[in-house]
PyMOL Python script that loads the backbone (N, CA, C, O; Angstrom):
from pymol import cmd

cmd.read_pdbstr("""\
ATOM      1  N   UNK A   1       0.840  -1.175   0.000  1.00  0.00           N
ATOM      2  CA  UNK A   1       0.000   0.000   0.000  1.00  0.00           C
ATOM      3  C   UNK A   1       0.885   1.237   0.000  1.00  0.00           C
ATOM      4  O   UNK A   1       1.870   1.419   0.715  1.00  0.00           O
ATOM      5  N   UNK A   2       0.244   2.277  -1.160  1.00  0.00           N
ATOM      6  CA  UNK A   2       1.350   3.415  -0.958  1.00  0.00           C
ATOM      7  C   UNK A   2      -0.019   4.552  -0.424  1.00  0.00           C
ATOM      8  O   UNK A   2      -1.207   4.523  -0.745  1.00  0.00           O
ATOM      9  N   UNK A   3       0.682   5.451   0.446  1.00  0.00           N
ATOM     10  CA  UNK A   3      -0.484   6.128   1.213  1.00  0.00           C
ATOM     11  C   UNK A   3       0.570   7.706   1.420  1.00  0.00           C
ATOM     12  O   UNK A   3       1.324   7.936   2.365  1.00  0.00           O
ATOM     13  N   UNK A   4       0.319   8.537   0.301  1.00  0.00           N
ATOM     14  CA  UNK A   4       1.507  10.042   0.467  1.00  0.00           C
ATOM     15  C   UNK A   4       0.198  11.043   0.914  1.00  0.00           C
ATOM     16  O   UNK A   4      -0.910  11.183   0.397  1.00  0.00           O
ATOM     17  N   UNK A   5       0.765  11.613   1.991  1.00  0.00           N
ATOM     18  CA  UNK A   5      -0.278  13.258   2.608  1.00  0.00           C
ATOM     19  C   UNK A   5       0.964  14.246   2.610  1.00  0.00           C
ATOM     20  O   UNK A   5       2.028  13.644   2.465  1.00  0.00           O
ATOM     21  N   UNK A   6       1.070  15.527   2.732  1.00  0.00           N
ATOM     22  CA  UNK A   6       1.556  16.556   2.689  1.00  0.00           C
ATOM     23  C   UNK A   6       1.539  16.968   4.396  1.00  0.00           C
ATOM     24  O   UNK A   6       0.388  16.991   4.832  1.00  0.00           O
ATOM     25  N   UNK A   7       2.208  17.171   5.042  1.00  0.00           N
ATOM     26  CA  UNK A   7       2.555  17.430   6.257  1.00  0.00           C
ATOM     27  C   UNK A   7       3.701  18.679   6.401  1.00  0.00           C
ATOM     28  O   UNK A   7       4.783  18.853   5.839  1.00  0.00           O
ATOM     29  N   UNK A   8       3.057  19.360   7.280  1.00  0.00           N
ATOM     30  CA  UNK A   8       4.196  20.601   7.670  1.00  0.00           C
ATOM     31  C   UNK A   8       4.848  20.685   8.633  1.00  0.00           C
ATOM     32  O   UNK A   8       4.615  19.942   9.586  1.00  0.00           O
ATOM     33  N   UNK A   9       5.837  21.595   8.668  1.00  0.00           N
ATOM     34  CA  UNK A   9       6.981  21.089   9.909  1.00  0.00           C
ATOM     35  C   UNK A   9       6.825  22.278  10.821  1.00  0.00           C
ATOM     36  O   UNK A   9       6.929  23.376  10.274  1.00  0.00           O
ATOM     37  N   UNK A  10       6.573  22.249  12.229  1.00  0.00           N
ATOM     38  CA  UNK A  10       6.328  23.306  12.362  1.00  0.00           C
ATOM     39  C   UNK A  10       7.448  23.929  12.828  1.00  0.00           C
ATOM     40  O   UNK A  10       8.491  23.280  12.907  1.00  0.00           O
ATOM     41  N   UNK A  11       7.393  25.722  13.332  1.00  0.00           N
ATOM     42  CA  UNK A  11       9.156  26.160  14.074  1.00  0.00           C
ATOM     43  C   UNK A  11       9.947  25.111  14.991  1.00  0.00           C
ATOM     44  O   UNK A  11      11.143  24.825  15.056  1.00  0.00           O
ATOM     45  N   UNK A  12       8.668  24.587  15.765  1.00  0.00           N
ATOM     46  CA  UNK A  12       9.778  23.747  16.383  1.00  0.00           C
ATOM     47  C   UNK A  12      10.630  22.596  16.011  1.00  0.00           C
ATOM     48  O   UNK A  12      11.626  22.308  16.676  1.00  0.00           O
ATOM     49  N   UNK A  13      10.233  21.875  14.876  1.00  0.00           N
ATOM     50  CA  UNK A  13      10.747  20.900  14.061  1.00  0.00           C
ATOM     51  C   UNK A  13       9.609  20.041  14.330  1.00  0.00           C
ATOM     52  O   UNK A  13       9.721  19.117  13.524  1.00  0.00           O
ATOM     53  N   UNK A  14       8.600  19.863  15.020  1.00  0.00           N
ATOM     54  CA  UNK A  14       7.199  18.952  14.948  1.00  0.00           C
ATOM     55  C   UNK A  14       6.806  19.155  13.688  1.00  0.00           C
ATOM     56  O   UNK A  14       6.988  20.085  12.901  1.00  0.00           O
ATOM     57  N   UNK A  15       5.975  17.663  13.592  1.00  0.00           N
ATOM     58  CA  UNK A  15       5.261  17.298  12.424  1.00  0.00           C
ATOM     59  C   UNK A  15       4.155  16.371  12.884  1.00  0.00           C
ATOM     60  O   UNK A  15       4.286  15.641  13.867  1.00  0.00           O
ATOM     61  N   UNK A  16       3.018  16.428  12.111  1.00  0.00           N
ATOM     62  CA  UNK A  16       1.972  15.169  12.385  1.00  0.00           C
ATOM     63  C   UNK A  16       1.777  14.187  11.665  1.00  0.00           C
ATOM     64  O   UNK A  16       1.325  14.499  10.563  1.00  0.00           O
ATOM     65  N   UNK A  17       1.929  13.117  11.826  1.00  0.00           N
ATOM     66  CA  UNK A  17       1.707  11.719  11.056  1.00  0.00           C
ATOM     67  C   UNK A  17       0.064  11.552  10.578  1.00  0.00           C
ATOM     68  O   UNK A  17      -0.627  11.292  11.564  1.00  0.00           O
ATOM     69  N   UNK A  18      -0.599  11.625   9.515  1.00  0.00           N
ATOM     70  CA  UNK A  18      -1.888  11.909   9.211  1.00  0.00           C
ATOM     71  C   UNK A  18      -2.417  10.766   9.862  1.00  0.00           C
ATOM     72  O   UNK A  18      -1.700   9.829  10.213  1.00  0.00           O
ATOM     73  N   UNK A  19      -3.816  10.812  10.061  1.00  0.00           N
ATOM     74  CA  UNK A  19      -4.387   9.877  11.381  1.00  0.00           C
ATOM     75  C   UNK A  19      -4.730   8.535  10.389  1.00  0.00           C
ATOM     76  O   UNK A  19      -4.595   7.412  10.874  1.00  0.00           O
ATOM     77  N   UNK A  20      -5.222   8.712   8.848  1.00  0.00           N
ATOM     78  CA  UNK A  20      -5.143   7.451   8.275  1.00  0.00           C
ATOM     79  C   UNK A  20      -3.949   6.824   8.688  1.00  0.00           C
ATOM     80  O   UNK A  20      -4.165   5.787   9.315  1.00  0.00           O
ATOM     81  N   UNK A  21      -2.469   7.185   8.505  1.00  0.00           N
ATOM     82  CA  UNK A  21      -1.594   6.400   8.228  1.00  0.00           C
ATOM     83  C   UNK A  21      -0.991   6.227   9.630  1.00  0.00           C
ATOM     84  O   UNK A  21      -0.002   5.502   9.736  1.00  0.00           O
ATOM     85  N   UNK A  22      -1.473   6.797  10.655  1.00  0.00           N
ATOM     86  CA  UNK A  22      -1.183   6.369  12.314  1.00  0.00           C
ATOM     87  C   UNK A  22      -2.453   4.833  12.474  1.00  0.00           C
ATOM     88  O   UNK A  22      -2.483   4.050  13.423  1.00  0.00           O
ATOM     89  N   UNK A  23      -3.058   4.814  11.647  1.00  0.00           N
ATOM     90  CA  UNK A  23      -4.720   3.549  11.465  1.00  0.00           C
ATOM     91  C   UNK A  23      -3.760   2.715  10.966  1.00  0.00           C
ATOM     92  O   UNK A  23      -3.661   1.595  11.467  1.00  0.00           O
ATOM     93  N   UNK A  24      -3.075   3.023  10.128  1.00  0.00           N
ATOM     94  CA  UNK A  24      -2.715   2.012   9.145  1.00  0.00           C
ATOM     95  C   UNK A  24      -1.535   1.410   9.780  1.00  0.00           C
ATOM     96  O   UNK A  24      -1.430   0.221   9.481  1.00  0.00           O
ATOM     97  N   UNK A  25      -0.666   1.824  10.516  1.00  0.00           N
ATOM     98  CA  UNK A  25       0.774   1.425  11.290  1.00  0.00           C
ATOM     99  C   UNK A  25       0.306   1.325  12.534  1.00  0.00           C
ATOM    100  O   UNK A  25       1.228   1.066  13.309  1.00  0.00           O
ATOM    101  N   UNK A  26      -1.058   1.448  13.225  1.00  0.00           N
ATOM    102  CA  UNK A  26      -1.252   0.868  14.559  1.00  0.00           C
ATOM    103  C   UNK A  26      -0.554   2.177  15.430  1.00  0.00           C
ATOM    104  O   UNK A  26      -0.447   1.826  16.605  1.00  0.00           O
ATOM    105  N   UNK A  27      -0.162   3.256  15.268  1.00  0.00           N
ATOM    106  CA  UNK A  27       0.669   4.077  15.966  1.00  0.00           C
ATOM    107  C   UNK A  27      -0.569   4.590  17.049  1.00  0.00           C
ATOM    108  O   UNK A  27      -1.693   4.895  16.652  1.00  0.00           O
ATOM    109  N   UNK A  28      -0.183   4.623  18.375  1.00  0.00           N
ATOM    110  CA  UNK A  28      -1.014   5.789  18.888  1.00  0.00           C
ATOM    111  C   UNK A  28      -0.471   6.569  19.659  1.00  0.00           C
ATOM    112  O   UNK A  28       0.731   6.311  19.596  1.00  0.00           O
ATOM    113  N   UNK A  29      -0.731   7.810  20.729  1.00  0.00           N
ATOM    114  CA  UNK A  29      -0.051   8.216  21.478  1.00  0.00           C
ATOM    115  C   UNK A  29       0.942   7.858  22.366  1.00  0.00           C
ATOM    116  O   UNK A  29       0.785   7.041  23.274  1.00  0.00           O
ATOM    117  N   UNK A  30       1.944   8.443  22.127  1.00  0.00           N
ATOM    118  CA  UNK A  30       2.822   7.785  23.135  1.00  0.00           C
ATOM    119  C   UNK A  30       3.881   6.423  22.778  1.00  0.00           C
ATOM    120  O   UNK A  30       4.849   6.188  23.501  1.00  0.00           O
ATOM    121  N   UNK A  31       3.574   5.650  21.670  1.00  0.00           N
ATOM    122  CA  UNK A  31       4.153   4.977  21.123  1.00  0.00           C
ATOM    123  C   UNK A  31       5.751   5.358  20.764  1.00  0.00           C
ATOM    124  O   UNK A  31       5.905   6.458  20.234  1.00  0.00           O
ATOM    125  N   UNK A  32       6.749   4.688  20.963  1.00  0.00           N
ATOM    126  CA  UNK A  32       7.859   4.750  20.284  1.00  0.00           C
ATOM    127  C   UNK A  32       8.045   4.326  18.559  1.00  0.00           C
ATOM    128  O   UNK A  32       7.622   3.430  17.828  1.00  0.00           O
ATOM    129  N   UNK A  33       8.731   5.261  18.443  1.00  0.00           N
ATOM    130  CA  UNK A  33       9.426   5.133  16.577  1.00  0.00           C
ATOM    131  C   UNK A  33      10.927   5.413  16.751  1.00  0.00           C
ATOM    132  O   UNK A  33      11.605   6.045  17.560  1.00  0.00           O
ATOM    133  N   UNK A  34      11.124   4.791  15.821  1.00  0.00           N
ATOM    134  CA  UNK A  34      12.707   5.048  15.151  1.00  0.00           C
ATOM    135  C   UNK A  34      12.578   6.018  14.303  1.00  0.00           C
ATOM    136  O   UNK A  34      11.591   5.893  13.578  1.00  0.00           O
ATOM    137  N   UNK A  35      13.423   7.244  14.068  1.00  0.00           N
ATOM    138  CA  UNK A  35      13.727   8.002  13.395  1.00  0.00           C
ATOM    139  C   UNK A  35      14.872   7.759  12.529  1.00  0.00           C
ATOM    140  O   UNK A  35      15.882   7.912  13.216  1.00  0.00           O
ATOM    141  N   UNK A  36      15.128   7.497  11.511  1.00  0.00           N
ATOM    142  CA  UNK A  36      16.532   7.263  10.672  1.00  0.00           C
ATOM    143  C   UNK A  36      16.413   7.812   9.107  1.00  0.00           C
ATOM    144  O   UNK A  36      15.473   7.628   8.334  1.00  0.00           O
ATOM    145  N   UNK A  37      17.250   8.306   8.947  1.00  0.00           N
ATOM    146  CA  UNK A  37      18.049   9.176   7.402  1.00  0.00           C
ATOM    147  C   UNK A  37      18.505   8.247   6.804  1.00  0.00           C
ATOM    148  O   UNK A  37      19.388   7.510   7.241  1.00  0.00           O
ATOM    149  N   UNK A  38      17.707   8.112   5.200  1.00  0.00           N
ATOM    150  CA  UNK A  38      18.246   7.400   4.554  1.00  0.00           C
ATOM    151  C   UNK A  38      18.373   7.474   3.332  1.00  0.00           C
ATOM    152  O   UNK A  38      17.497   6.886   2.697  1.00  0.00           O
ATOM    153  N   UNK A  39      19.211   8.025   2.712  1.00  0.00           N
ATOM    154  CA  UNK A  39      19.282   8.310   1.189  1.00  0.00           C
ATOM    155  C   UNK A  39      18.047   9.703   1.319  1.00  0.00           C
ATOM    156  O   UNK A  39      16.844   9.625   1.068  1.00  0.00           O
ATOM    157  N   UNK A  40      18.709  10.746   1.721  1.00  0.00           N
ATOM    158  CA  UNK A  40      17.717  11.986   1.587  1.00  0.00           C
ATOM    159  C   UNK A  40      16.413  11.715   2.378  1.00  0.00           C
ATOM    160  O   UNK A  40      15.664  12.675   2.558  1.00  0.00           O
ATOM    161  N   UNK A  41      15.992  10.233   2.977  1.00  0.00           N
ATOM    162  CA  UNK A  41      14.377  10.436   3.648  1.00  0.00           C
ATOM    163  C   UNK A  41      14.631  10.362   4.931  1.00  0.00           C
ATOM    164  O   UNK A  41      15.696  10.116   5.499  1.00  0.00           O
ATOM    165  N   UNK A  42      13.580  10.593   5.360  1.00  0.00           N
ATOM    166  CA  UNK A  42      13.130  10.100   6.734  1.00  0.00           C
ATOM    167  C   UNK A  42      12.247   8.846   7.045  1.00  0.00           C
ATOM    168  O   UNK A  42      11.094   8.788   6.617  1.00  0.00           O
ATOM    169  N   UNK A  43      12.756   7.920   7.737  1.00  0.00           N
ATOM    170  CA  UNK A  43      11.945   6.617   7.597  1.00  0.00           C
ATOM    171  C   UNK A  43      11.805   6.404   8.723  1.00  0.00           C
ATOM    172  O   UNK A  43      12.780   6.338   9.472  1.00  0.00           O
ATOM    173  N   UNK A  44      10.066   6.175   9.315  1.00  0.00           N
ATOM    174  CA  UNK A  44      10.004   5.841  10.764  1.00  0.00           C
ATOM    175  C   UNK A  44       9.465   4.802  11.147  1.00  0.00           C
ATOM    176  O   UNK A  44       8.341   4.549  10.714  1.00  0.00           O
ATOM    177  N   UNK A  45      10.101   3.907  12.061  1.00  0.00           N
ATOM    178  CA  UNK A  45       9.936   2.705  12.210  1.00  0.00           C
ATOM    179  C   UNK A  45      10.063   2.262  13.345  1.00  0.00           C
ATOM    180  O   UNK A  45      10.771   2.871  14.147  1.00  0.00           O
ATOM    181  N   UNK A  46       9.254   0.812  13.785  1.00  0.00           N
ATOM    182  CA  UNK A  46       9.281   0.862  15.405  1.00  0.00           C
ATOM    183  C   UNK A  46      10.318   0.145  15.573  1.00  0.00           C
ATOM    184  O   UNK A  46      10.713  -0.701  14.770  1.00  0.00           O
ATOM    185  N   UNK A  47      10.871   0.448  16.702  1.00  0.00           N
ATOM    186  CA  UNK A  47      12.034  -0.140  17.296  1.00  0.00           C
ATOM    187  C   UNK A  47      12.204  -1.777  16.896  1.00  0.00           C
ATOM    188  O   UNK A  47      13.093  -2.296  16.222  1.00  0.00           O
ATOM    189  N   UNK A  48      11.238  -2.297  17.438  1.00  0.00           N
ATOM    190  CA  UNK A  48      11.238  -4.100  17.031  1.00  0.00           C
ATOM    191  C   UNK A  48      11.594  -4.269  15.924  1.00  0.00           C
ATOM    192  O   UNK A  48      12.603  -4.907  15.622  1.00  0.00           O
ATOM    193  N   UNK A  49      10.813  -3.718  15.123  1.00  0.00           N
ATOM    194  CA  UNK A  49      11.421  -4.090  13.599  1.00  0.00           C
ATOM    195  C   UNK A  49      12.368  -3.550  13.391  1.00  0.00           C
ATOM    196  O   UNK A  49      13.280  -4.377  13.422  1.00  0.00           O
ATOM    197  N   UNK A  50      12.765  -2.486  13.159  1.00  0.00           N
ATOM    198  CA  UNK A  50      14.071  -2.280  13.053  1.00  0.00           C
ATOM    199  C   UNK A  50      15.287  -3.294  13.758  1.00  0.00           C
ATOM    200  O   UNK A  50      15.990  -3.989  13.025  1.00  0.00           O
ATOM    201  N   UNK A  51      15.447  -3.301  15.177  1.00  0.00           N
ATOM    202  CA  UNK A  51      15.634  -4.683  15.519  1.00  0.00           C
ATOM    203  C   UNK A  51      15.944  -5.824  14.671  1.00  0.00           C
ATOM    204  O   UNK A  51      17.096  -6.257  14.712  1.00  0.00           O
ATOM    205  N   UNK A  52      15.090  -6.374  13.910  1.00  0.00           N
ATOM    206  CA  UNK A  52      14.607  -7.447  13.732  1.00  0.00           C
ATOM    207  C   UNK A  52      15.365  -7.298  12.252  1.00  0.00           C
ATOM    208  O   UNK A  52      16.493  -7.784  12.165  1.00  0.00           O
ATOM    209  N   UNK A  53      14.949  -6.829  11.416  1.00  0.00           N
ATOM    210  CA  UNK A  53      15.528  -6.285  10.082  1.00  0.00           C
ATOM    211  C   UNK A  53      16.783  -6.180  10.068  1.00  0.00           C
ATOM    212  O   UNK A  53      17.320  -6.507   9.010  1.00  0.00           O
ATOM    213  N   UNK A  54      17.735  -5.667  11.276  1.00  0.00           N
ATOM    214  CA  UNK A  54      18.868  -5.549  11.303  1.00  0.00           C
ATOM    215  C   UNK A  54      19.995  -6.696  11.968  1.00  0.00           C
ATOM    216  O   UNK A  54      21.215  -6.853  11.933  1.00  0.00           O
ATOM    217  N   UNK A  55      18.782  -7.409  12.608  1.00  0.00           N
ATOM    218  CA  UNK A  55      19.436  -8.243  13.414  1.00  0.00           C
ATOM    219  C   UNK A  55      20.426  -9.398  12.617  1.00  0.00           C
ATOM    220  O   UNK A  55      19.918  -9.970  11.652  1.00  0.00           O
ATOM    221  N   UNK A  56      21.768  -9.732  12.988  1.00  0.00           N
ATOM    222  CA  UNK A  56      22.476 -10.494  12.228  1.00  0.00           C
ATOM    223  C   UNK A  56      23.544  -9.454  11.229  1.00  0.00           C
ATOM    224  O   UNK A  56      24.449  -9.921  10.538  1.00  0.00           O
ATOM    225  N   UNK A  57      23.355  -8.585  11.286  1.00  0.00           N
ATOM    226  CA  UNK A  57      23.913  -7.914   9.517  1.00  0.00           C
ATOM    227  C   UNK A  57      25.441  -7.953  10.266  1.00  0.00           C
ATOM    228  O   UNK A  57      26.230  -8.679   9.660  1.00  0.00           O
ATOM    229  N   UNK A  58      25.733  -7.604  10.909  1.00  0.00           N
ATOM    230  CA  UNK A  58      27.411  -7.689  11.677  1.00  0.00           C
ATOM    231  C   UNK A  58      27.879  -9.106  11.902  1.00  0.00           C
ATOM    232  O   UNK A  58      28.927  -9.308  12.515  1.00  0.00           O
ATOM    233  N   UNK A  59      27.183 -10.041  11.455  1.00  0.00           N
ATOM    234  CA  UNK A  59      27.386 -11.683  11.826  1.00  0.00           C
ATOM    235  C   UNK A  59      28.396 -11.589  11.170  1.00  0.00           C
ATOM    236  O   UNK A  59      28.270 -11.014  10.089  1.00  0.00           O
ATOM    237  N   UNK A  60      29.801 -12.115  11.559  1.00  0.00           N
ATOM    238  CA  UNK A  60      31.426 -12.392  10.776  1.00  0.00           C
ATOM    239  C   UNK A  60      32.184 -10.921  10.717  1.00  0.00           C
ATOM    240  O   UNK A  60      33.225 -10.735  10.088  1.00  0.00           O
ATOM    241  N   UNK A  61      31.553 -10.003  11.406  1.00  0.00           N
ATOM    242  CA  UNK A  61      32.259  -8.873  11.184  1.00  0.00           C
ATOM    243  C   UNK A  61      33.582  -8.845  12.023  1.00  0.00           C
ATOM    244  O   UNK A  61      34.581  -8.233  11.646  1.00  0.00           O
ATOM    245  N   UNK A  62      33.508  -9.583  13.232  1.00  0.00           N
ATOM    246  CA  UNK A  62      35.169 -10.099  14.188  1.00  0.00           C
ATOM    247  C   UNK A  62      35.265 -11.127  14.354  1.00  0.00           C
ATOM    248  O   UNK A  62      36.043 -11.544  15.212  1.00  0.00           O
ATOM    249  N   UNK A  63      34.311 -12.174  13.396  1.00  0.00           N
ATOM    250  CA  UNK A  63      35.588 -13.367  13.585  1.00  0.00           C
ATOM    251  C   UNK A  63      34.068 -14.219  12.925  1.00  0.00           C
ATOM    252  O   UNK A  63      32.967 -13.669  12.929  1.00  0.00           O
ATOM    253  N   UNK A  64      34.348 -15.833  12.314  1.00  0.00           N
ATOM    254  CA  UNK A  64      33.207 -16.557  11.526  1.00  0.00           C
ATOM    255  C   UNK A  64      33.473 -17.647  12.928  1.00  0.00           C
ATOM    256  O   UNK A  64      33.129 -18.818  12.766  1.00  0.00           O
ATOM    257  N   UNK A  65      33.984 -17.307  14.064  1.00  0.00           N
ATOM    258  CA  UNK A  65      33.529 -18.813  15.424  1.00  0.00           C
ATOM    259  C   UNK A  65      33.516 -17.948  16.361  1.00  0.00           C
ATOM    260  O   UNK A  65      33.726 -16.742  16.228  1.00  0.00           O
ATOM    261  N   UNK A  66      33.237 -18.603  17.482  1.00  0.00           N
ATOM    262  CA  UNK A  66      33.020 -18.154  18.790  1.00  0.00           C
ATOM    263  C   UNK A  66      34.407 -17.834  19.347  1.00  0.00           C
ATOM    264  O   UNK A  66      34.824 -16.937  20.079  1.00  0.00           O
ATOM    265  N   UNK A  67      35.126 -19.161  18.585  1.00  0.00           N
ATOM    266  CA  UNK A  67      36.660 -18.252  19.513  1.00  0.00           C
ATOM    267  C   UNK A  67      37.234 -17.343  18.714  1.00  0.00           C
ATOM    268  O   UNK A  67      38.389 -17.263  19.134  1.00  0.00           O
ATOM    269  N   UNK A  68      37.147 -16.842  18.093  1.00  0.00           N
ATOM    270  CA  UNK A  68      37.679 -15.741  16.759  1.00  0.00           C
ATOM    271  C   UNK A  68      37.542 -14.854  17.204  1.00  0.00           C
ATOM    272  O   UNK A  68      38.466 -14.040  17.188  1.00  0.00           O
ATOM    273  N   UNK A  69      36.157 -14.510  17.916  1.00  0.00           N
ATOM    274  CA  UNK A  69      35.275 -13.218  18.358  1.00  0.00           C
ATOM    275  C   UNK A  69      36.290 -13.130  19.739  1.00  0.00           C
ATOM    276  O   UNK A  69      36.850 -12.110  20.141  1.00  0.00           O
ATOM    277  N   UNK A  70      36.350 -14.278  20.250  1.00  0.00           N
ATOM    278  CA  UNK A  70      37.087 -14.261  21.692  1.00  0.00           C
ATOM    279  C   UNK A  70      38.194 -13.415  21.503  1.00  0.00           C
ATOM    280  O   UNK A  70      38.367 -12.368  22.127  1.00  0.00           O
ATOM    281  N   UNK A  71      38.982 -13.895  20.595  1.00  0.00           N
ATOM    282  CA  UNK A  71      40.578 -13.885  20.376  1.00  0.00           C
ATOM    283  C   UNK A  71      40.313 -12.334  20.638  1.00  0.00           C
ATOM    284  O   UNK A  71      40.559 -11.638  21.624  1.00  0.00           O
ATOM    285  N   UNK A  72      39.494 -11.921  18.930  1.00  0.00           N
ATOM    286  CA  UNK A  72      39.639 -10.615  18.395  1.00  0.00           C
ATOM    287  C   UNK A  72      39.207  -9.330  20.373  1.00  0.00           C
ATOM    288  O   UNK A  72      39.978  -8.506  20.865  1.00  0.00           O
ATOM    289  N   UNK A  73      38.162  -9.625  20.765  1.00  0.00           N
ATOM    290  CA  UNK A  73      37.746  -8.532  22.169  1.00  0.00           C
ATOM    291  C   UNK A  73      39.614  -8.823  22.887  1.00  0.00           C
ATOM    292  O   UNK A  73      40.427  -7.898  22.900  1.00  0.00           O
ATOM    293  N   UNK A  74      39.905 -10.042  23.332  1.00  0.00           N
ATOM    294  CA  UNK A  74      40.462  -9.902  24.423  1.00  0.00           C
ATOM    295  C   UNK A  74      41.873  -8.986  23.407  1.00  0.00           C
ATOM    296  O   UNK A  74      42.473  -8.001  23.837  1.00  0.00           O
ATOM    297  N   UNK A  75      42.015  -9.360  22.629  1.00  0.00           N
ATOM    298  CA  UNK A  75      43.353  -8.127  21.889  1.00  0.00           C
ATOM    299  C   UNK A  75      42.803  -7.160  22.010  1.00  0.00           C
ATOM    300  O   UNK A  75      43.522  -6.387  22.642  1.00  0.00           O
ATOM    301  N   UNK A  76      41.240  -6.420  21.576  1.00  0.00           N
ATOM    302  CA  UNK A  76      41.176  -5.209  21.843  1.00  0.00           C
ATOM    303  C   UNK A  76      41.693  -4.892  23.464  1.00  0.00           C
ATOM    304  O   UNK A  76      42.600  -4.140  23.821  1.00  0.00           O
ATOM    305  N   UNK A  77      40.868  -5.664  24.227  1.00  0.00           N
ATOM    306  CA  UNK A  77      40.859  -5.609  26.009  1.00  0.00           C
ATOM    307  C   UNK A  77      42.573  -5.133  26.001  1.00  0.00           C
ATOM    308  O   UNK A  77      43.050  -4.140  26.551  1.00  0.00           O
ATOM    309  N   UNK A  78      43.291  -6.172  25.203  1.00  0.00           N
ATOM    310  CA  UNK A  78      44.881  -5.027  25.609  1.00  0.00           C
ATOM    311  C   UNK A  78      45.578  -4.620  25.201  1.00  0.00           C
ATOM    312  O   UNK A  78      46.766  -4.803  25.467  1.00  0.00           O
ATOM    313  N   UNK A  79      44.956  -3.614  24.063  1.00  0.00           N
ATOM    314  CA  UNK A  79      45.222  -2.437  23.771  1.00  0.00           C
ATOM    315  C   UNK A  79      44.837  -1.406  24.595  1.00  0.00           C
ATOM    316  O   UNK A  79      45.390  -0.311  24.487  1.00  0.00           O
ATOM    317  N   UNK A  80      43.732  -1.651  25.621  1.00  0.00           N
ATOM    318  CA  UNK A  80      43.461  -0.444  26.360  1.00  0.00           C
ATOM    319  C   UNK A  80      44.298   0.017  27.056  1.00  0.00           C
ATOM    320  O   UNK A  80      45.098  -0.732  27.617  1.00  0.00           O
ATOM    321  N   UNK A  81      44.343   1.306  27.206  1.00  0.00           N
ATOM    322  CA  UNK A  81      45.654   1.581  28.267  1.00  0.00           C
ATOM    323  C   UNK A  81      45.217   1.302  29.832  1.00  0.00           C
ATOM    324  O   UNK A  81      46.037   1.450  30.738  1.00  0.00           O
TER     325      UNK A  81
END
""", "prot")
cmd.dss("prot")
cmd.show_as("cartoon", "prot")
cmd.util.cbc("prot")
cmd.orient("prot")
């Protein structure tokens, strides 16, 4: 579903999410969102999913085993001064 309204920003940097598309994402008062910049937009999204979507993407980023990951922290651990 694509669903575009025109929204204004006000001095303070507030904006309102039109009440269809707060119906349509379940949003209500008080609810948490993610705010994130992405390629020129603004994309708001609830924490879980975001979460969830992201979860894994760093998998092999310090090491592809459990002791790899080990090795790699405890060398950082002494480098600290």
């Amino acid at each position: 579903m694509t669903l575009s309204r025109s929204v204004r920003v006000s001095r303070k940097g507030q904006l309102v999410i039109p009440k269809e598309m707060r119906d349509a994402l379940g949003v209500k008062e008080g609810d948490d969102l993610l705010a994130r910049l992405e390629d020129g937009r603004v994309i708001l999204t609830r924490p879980r999913v975001y979460a969830r979507i992201t979860r894994g993407s760093l998998k092999g980023t310090w090491g592809k085993t459990r002791r790899a990951v080990e090795r790699y922290v405890e060398r950082q651990r002494r480098s600290w001064p």
